[in-house]
N, C-alpha and C positions, 0 to 999 in steps of 0.2 A: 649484818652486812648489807642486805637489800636494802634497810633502809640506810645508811652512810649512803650507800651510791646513787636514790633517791633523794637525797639531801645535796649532793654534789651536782648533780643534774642538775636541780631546783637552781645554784646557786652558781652555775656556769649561765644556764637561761637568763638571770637577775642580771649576774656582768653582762652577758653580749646586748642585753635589753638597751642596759646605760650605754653601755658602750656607742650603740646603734644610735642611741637619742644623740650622744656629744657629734657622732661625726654626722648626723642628719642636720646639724643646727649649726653647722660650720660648713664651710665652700671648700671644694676636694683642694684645691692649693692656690695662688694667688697670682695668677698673672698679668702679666703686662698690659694687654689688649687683648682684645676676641674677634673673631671674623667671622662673617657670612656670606654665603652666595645667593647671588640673587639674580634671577633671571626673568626677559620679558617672556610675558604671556602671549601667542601670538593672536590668541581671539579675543583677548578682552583691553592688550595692552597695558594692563598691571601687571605691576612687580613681585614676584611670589621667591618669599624664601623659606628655611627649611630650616625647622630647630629640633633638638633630641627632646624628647619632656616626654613624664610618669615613671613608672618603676612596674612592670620592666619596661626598658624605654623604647618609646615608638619617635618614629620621625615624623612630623607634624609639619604641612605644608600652611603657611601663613599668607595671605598679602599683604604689604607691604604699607601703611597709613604714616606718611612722613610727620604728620600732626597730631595723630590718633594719641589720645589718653593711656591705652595700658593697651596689655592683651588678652585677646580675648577665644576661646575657643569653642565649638559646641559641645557639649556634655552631653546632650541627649540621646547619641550614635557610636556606641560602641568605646566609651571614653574607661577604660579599663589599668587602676594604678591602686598598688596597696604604699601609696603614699600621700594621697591625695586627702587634703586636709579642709574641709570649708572654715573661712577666715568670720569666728564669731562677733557677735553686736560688741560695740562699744571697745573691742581690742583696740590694743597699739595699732597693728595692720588697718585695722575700718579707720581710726586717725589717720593714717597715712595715708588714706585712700581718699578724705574728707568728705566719707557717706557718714551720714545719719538717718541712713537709712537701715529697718532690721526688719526683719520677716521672718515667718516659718514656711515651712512645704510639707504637704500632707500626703506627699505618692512616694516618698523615699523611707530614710536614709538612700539615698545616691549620689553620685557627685554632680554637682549642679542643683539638687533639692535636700534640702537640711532643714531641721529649725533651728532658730536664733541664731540665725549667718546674715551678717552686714550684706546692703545690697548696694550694687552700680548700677549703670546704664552702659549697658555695650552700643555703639552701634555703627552700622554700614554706611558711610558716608554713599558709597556709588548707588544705592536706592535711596538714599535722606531717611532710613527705618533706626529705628535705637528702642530698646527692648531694657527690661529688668533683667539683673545675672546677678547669682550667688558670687560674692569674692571668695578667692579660693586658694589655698597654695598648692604647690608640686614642685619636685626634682624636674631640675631643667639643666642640660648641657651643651655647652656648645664650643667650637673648636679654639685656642687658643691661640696670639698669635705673637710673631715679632717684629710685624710690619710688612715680614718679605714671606712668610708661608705659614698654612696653619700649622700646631703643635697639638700637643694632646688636648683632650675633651677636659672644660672646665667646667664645672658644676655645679648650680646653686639648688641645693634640700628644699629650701621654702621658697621658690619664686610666685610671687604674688599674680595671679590673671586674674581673670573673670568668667566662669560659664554663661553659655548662651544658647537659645536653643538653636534648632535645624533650622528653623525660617530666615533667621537672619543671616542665612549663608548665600543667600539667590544671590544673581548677580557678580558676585566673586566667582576668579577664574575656576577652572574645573580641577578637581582633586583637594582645592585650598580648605580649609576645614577649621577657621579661624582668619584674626587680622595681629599681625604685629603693629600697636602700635609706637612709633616712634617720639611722641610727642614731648612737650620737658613738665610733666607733670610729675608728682613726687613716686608714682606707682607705673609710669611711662618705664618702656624697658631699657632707653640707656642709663636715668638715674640708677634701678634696679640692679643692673648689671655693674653701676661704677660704687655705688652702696657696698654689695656684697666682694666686691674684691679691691674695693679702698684705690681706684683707680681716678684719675680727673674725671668729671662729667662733660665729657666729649664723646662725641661721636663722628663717624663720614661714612656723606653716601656717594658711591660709582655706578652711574647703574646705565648697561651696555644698551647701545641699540641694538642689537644683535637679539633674536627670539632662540638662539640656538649656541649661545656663549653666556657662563654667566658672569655679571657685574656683583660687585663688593661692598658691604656692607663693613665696617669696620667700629671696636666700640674700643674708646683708650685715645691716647694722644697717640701721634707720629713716632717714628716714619710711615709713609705709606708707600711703600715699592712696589711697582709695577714692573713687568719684564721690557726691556732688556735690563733691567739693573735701575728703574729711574723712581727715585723721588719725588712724586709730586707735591709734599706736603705744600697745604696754600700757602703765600705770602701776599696776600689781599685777602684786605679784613672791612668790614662793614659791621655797627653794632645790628643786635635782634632785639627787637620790641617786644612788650607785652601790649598784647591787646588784651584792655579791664574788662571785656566784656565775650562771656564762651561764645565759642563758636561751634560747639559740639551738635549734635542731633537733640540730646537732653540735659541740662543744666540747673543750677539754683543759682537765685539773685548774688551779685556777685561776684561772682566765681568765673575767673578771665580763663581765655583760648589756652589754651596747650598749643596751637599750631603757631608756624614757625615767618616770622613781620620784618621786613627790614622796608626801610624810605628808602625810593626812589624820586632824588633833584631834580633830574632832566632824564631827556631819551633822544636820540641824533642817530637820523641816519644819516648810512656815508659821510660822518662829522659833523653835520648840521642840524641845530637842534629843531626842534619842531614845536611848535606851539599848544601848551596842554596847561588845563584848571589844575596849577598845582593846588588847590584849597583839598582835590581829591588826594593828595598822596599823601595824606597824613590820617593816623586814626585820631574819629574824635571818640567825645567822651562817650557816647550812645554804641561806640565799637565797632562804625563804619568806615571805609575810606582803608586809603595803605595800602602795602603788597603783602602778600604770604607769598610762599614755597608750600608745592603741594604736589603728591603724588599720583591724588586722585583724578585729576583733570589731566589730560594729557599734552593739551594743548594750551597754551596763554591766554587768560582772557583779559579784552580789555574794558575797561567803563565808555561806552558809546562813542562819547566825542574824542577820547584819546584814540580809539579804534579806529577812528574817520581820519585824525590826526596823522595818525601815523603810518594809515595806508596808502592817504593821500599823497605823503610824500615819499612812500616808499617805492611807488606807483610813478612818481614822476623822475625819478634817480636810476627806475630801471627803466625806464625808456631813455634816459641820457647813454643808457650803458647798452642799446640797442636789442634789449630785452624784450620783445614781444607779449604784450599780455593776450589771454584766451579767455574763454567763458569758465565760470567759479565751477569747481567740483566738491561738491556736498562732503564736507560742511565747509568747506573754504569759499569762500567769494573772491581771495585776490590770486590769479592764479595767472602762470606763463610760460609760454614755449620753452621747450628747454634745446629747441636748434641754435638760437644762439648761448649757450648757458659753456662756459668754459669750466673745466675741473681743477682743484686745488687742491691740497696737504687738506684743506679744512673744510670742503667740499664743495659744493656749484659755488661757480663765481660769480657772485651776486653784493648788491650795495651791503654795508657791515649794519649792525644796529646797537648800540651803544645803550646801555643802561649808567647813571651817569649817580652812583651810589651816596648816601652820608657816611661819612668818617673822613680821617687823616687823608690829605690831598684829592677828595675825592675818588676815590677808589671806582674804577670804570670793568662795569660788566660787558667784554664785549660778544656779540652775538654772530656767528659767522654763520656761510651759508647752512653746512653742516647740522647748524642745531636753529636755523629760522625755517631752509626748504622742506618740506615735501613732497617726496616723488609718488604719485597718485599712479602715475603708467610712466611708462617710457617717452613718453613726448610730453607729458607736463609736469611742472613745476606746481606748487602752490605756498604761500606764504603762511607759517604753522601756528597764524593768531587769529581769533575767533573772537567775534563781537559779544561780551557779557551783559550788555543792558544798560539801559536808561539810569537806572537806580537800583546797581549792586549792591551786596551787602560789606564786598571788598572789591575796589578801585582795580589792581591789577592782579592777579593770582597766576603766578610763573608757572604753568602746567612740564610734565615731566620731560618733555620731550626735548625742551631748551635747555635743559642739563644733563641729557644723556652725554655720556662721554666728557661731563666735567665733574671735578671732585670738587663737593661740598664736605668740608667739616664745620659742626654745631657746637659751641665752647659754652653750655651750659652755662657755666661759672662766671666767662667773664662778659655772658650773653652778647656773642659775638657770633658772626657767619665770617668763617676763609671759604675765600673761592679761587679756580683756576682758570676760568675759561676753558676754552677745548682743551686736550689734554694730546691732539692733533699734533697742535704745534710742539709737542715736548715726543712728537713720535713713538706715542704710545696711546693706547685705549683704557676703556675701563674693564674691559674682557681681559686684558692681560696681567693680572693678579695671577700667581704661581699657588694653585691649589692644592699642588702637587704637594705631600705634607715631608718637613726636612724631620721628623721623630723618627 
């Protein structure tokens, strides 16, 4: 008798083993879309959001790399998961990751040191550091959604990041302990996420000016509803580029940017275009010139003479409009009294700025005060684009600030950028996602 129910033991253990394996190597059920929240940092002004991952699951504070490659977390501090799997040399996974790189580590078994585990490059755009990391998988979850509120926790067994150690965390906001990267690389987290639950490769980011509301991360198509009830999904479209040539911290020959290019035609302010070397707004083949979209910069940067270009006349449109300029406040040089500065739906009322985009009719990115000013004190203004140099390695890079409070969605697929402009004029923010969950 003891041994039949030794034998049975054995062989309930065997089932729940397999068992455990089928539903560790499938996604708990298939949703529609996923949501995140994502909120400003107020000391660093990055974007920091918040995912479930390990087993048992811990909440894992990220910031936010609009471009970044994959994700990455440190392993070296308390990284504690009895699921946690390092991704071996030559796997399907190190293919998908397009390492050939393999190594061993001699102070583990741990996670983050293994032998014969394919290796990345993680690294921290906001110090320019990139480091070697074990590829690794882990249970990851996060909240589901149907446009208008999140739903239950969805789940991927084997999500693919990177360990990295302690060092490479300096610089990121405080508590972050990792970087989500956003990027469209095959191991980037929205492919990852539209992978394991068969969804479009789309993504959109809302990300609030507010330090003390959070803004929206969203992965799936539309709708995207905002409170009181509003639809922002874009209806302005612009294609995205690849640029052939990385732009990461560490790369191999070859091997193009993950971050995220669209051409810019012209630029007009108050409707008037202004005079600039389009030869820079295009990438050439060495992988210079063009625009990105970037998280990491906060502010706009421009390529020297479009900077002079467009201060110039930005500078002489507010003095039409009896705008007072004052002395620059670090890091700004164009800066102005805000006694005479009148308030809008879209904020100080100040000349517009126009991004004047490629695609179908032109598609016009417009810029209002809201997302050009900056309020430095209470009596100044300052203009929220920054001189990038003589000889950048990219012409314009749209820093975060000129899209807070607009929705971007990323179409992967049909490598396109929707945009909305303010989100002012539709009487809503990007704070006002209903996080409140309808399960």
């Amino acid at each position: 008798m003891a041994s039949h129910a030794s034998f049975l033991a054995s062989l309930v253990a065997i089932i729940s083993a397999v068992c455990l394996g089928r539903a560790q190597a499938q996604p708990s059920f298939r949703p529609d879309g996923l949501v995140l929240p994502v909120r400003k940092d107020a000391a660093t002004q990055q974007y920091v959001t918040v995912i479930n991952q390990r087993t048992p699951s811990a909440a894992v504070r990220l910031v936010v790399h609009l471009g970044g490659q994959f994700l990455w977390v440190d392993c070296d501090a308390n990284y504690v998961s009895s699921t946690y799997r390092p991704v071996r040399c030559r796997s399907a996974q190190c293919s998908l990751a397009g390492s050939a790189a393999c190594g061993d580590c001699y102070d583990g078994p741990r996670p983050g040191c293994n032998n014969n585990t394919c290796g990345v490059f993680p690294d921290n755009p906001f110090i320019t550091t990139s480091t070697s990391g074990e590829l690794a998988q882990d249970a990851v979850a996060v909240p589901s959604t149907d446009g208008s509120n999140p739903g239950r926790l969805a789940t991927v067994p084997q999500f693919i990041f990177s360990c990295a150690p302690t060092f490479l965390l300096r610089g990121l906001a405080a508590g972050a302990t990792g970087l989500a990267g956003l990027g469209r690389a095959r191991i980037g987290v929205p492919s990852l996420f539209s992978a394991a639950f068969s969804f479009r490769r789309k993504f959109a980011v809302c990300l609030s000016s507010s330090t003390s509301s959070d803004g929206v991360i969203f992965f799936g198509d539309g709708p995207y509803v905002f409170l009181p009830g509003i639809d922002v999904t874009p209806s302005l479209f612009t294609p995205l580029y690849i640029n052939p040539v990385s732009t990461a911290g560490a790369s191999t020959q070859g091997e193009p940017s993950t971050e995220y290019f669209i051409r810019i035609n012209a630029i007009r302010i108050n409707n008037k275009p202004i005079s600039i070397n389009t030869s820079l707004l295009t990438i050439d083949a060495a992988g210079d010139g063009g625009t990105k979209i970037s998280t990491v910069n906060q502010y706009t940067l421009l390529e020297t003479s479009i900077y002079t270009a467009l201060t110039t006349a930005y500078i002489r449109e507010a003095a039409a409009w009896n705008i007072t300029r004052v002395a620059g406040v670090a890091p700004f040089d164009v800066c102005f009294s805000s006694a005479n500065v009148g308030s809008t739906r879209v904020g100080p009322a100040v000349p517009s700025i126009d991004l004047v985009l490629q695609g179908q009719n032109s598609p016009v990115w417009t810029i209002f005060g809201s997302n050009s000013m900056v309020a430095v004190n209470d009596d100044v203004l300052c203009l929220g684009f920054l001189d990038g140099g003589s000889n950048p390695r990219t012409a314009i890079v749209i820093g975060a600030f000129q899209f807070e409070n607009n929705l971007l969605q990323f179409d992967l697929a049909a490598s396109r950028l929707g945009f909305t402009s303010t989100l002012f004029f539709r009487q809503t923010t990007c704070a006002n996602f209903n996080f409140t969950s309808n399960v």
